[in-house]
C-alpha positions, 0 to 999 in steps of 0.5 A, spaced: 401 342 312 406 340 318 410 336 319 413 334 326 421 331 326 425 330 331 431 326 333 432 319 337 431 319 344 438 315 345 442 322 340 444 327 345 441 334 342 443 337 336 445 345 335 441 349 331 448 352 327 448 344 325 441 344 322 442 349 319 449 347 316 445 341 313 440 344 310 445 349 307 449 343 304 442 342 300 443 348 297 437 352 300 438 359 303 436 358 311 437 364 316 435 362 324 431 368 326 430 367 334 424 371 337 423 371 344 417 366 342 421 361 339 425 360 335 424 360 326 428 357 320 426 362 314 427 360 308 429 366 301 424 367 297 420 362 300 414 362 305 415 354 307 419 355 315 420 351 321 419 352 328 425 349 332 425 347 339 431 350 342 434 350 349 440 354 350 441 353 342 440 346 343 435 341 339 431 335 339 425 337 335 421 341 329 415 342 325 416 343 318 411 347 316 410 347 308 407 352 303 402 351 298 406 349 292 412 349 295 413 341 295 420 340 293 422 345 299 419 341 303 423 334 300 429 338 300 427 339 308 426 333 310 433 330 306 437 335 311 434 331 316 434 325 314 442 326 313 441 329 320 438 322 323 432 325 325 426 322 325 418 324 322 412 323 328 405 323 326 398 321 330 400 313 329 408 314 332 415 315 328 417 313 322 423 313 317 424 319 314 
């Protein structure tokens, strides 16, 4: 399952280094893994990972996308977030996190 986050239009673009901070502070094990086809946050010992958009370093959206089975990842992920300020986006617009 995907789920797409990102943040306000009136915050000014986060780093990925604070993304990541937060979801450290949620006690999870994130390295950014930069390809030249995007950028990943991979997780230890878990297949959950999250595409992120960056430019310079810098980030507005993500699509977390969830594993089978891995349900408690994926409500950790989207604590970091919402610690962050960063919103959810589906077909009907955006919501709360």
């Amino acid at each position: 399952m995907e789920t797409r986050v990102h943040l306000p239009d009136s915050e000014p673009p986060a780093t990925i280094r604070e993304v990541v901070a937060a979801l450290k502070k949620q006690k999870l094990m994130p390295k950014h893994d930069k390809q030249s086809w995007g950028d990943w946050i991979n997780f230890e010992n878990k297949k959950t990972v999250i595409s992120i958009e960056s430019i310079r370093g810098l980030t507005t959206s993500a699509t977390i996308e969830q594993a089978e089975g891995e349900d408690e990842t994926f409500v950790t992920i989207i604590a970091a977030f919402r610690k962050l300020g960063w919103s959810g986006e589906d077909e009907d617009g955006t919501y709360a996190l």
